[in-house]
N, C-alpha and C positions, 0 to 999 in steps of 0.2 A: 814307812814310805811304800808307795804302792807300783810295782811293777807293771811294764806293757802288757805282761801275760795278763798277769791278776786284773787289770784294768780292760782286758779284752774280753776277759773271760765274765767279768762283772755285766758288760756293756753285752754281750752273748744271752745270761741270763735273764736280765732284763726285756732282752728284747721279746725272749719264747714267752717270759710272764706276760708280756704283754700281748702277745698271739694267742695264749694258751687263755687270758680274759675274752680274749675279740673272737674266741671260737672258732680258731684256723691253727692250731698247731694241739697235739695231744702233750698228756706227763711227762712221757719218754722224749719229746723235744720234735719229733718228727714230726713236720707240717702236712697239711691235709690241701695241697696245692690243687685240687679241684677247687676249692672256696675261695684264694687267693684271683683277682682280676689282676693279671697286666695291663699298664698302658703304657703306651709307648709315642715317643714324639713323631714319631713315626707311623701314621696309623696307616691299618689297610685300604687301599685304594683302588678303582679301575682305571690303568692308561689307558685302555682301547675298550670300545664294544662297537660288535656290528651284529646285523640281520641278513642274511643270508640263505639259500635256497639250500648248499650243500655246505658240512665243512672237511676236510682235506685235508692228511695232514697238520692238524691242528691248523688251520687255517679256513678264516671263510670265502665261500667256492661260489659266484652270483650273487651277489651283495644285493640287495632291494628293500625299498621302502614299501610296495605295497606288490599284493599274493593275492592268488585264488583260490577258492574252494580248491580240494583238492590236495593243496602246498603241502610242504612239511615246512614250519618255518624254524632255521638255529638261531641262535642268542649266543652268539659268543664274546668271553671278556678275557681280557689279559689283566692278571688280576698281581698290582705289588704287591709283598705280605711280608714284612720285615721281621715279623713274630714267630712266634709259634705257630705249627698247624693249625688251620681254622674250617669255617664252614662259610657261605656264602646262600641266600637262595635267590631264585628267581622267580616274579610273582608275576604271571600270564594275564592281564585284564582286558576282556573286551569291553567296549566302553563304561568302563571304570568298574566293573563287576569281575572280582576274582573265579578266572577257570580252571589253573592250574597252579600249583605253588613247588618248587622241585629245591631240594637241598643237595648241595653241592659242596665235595674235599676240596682243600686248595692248602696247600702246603708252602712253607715258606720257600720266598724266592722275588726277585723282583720284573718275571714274567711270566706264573702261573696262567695256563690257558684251563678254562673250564668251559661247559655249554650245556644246553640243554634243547630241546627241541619241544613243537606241538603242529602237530596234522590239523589240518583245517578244516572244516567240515561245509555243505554248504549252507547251514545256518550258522556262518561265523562270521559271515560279514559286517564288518562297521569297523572303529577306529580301536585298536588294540593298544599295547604299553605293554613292556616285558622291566619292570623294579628291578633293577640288582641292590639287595638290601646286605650288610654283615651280619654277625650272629646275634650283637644288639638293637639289630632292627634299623639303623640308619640308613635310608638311601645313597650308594652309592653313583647311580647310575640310572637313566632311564631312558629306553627304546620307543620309541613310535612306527609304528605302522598300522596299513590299512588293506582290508580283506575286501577287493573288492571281484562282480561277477567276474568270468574269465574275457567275456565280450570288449569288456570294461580295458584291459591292461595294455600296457604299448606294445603293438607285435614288433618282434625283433626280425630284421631280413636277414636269413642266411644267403650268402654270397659266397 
C-alpha cells in the first residue's frame, strides 16, 4: 500500500519529468521560471488613462484632447497588475505612423500610476494615438488626440 508521502512524492517526480521533457525545469529539479508564462484570471489592465499638459503628484495636471506645437504631451495610466511585476509600453502615432515607443515598470498592485511624455514639434501636427499595449502586445488602452496650430486652440480667459 502506497502512502500520502510516497504518493506525493511519486506525483512531485512526475511532474519535474514532465517540465524537465517541456524544457523548463533542469536534472536537479530547479525550474528555469523565466520560460514558465503565468496566466492569470485576472489579467493586467488600465482603469484610467488620460492626456494631459502636466502631471502632479502622480496625477494628470490640464487634461486635453488637443495641444500645440510647442506642448509637452503626458500619457498617463493607472494600471491593475494582480501579477507579478510586469512592463507596459506606450506607442506614440501621429497619424498612424510610429514616433516614439517608450517601455514602462509597473509593479503589482491594483493602482499602479505610470507615464510617459513627447514634446511636440511644429511639424507634429495632425491626429495622434498614444497604444498602451502589455508585454504580449495586447492593446490595452488607446488615447486620441490632435496637434493642432496655437492660433487654432480655445483661449482660456483668466479672470
Amino acid at each position: 500500500m502506497i502512502s500520502s508521502f510516497q504518493s506525493a512524492f511519486v506525483s512531485i517526480a512526475l511532474a519535474t519529468s514532465a517540465l524537465m521533457s517541456a524544457g523548463v525545469a533542469s536534472a536537479d529539479g530547479r525550474e528555469a521560471a523565466a520560460k514558465v508564462k503565468v496566466s492569470s484570471s485576472m489579467p493586467t489592465r488600465v482603469k484610467e488613462a488620460a492626456l494631459a499638459h502636466v502631471v502632479e503628484k502622480r496625477r494628470p495636471v490640464g487634461e486635453a484632447l488637443a495641444f500645440a506645437p510647442g506642448d509637452t504631451v503626458h500619457a498617463l495610466a493607472v494600471v491593475e497588475n494582480p501579477v507579478a511585476p510586469t512592463t507596459v509600453e506606450m506607442f506614440w502615432k501621429r497619424d498612424g505612423e510610429l514616433r516614439s515607443r517608450v517601455k514602462l515598470e509597473v509593479g503589482r498592485g491594483k493602482g499602479w500610476r505610470t507615464w510617459s511624455r513627447h514634446r511636440l514639434a511644429t511639424t507634429d501636427l495632425g491626429m495622434w494615438t498614444v497604444e498602451i499595449r502589455n508585454e504580449d502586445g495586447t492593446l490595452l488602452e488607446e488615447l486620441a488626440f490632435e496637434v493642432l496650430p496655437s492660433l487654432m486652440l480655445p483661449q482660456v480667459s483668466e479672470r
